[in-house]
N, C-alpha and C positions, 0 to 999 in steps of 0.2 A: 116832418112831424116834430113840434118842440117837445122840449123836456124840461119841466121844472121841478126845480127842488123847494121842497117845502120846510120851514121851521114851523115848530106846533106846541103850542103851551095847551094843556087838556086837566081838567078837573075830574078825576077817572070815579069820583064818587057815585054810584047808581049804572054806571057804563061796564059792560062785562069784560071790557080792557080792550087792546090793540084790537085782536084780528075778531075779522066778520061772522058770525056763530048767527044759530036759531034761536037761542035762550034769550034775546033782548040786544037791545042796539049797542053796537061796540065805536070804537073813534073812526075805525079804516069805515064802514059804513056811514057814518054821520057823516065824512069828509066826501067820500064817493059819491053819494044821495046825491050831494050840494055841487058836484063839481058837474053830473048829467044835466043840473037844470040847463048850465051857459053851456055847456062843452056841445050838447048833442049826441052823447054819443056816449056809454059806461068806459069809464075809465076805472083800471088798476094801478091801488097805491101800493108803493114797494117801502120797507119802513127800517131805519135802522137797528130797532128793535122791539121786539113783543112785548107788551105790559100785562100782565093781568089786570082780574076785574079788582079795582079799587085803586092802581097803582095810579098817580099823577106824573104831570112831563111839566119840565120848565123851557126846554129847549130839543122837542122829538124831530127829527130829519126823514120824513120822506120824498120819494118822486111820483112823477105820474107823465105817462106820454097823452099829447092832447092831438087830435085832426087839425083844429083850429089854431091859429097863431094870435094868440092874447096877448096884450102887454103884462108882465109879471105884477105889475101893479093893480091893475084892473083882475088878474085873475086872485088876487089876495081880499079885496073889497067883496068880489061877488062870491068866491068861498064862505068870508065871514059873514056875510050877509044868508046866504040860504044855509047856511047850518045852523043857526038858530033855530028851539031853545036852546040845545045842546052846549053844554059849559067846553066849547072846544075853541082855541081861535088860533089864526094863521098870525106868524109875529113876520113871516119874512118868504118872500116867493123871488124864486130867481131862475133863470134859462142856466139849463149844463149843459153838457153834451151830449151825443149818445154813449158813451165812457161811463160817463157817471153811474153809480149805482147806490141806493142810499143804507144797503145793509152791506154788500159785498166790498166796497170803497173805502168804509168805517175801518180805520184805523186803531178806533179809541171808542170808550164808553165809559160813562161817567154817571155813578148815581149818590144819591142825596138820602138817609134815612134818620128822622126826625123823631127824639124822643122829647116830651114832653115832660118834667119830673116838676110837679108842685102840689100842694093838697087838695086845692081846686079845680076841680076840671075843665076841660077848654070850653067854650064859648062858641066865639071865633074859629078856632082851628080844630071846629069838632070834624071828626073823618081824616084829618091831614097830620094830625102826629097820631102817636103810640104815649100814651099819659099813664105816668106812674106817680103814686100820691108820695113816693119818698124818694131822695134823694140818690143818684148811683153815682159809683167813684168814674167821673171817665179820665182821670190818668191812669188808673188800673186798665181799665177797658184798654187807653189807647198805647201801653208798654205790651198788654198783652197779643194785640191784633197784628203787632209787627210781624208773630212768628206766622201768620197767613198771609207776610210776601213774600213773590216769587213765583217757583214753576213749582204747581204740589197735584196729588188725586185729591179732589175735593168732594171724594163719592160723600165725607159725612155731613157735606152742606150740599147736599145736590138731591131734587125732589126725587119720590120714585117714579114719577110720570115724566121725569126729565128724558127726550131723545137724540141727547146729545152722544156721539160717538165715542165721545172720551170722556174719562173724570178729570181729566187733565187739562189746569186753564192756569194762566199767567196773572198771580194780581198784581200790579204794576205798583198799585200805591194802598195805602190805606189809612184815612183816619179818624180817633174821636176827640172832639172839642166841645170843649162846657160853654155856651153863647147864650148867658142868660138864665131862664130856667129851662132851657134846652139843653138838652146833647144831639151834636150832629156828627153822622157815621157819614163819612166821604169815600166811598172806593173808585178806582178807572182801572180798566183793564180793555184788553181788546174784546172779549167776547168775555161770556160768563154762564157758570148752568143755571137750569129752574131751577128759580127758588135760592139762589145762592148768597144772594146780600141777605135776603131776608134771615134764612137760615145763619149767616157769621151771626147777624144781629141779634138775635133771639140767645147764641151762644155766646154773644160779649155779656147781655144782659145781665146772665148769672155771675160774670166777675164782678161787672159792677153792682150787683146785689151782694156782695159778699160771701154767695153761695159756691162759689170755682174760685180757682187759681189759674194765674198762667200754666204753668206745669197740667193741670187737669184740659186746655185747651189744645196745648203742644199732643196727649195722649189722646183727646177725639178724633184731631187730623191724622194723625198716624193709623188710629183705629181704622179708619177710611169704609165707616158705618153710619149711616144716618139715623141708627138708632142710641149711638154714644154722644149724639150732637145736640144742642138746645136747642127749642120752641123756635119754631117758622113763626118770625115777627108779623105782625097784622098789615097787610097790601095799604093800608092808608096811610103808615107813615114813611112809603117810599117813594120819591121823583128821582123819574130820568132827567139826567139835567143838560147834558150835551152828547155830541155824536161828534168827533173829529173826524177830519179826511187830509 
């Protein structure tokens, strides 16, 4: 029984995110639908991480075991072909092993949050930034965010519906750059709670509005309360962007 791994670019706008729900169609179901027409047979996607509903992917990592022995090429064409309308598409399919696994194997995760800072609002990039009509300081943002690397309890950026075992995650990196009339929040880390990019994001915001200080950020981490932390940033201006292994 082969095993392929999937790369996945997805437009999560209208989609209730990653995993398969009754509330409306999500990506692992658009992908699934699409992969019973050729396969014959329901197959289960394994993914290296859950999105919510609105989140985008520029590069999502799953697997899926098939009956059939497809060439990986042919099974990337006849995916993007029956998953249509659906704004999902396959950028790369390839044979692993039985080893592989595309959540448990992940070494690394990497996401992308996009703020949009100009008077006019987006157009183009309506749903995929976070747009603010004034300008924010991201050298403030990006001297402040340092003190969220490392090993910390990230209870005050972590959802309450988070059911992760620990408050305890590793940020490996973190950072913000002015690209334009953007600002982009860059974090990797191996794993991450609900809600946790979104939530730094929401609480750099207020530095770079002038409304906090570093010194008031270094005090919400320590507070390790999700009610000392700022605004859960909007799911449209976040992409998963890679999955290492």
């Amino acid at each position: 029984m082969p095993r392929y791994k999937l790369t996945i670019e997805y437009d999560g706008t209208g989609l209730v995110g990653w995993q398969r729900q009754d509330n409306g169609m999500s990506v692992q179901q658009a992908i699934e639908d699409a992969c019973v027409i050729f396969a014959g047979h329901e197959v289960r996607l394994h993914v290296a991480g859950r999105t919510d509903a609105g989140v985008h992917a520029l590069g999502m990592v799953a697997h899926f075991d098939m009956d059939k022995d497809i060439p990986p090429n042919k099974v990337l064409l006849a995916i993007n072909h029956h998953v249509k309308p659906h704004r999902v598409s396959i950028l790369h399919c390839e044979y692993v092993d039985e080893e592989f696994h595309a959540r448990f194997s992940c070494v690394e995760r990497s996401y992308l949050y996009r703020l949009l800072c100009r008077p006019g609002r987006p157009a183009l990039d309506h749903m995929r930034v976070w747009w603010h009509q004034r300008p924010l300081d991201a050298v403030a943002m990006n001297m402040a965010a340092q003190l969220l690397v490392g090993h910390h309890d990230f209870s005050t950026f972590r959802a309450a519906q988070c059911q992760a075992n620990s408050p305890f995650r590793t940020l490996d990196e973190i950072s913000v750059e002015q690209v334009g009339d953007e600002i982009h929040v860059r974090v990797r880390a191996k794993s991450f709670l609900h809600h946790q990019v979104r939530n730094i994001v929401g609480t750099l915001y207020l530095i770079g509005s002038g409304k906090w200080s570093a010194d008031d950020l270094q005090d919400a981490l320590e507070a390790k309360n999700r009610a000392k932390g700022g605004q859960t940033a909007p799911a449209h201006g976040l992409y998963f962007v890679e999955a290492r292994y």
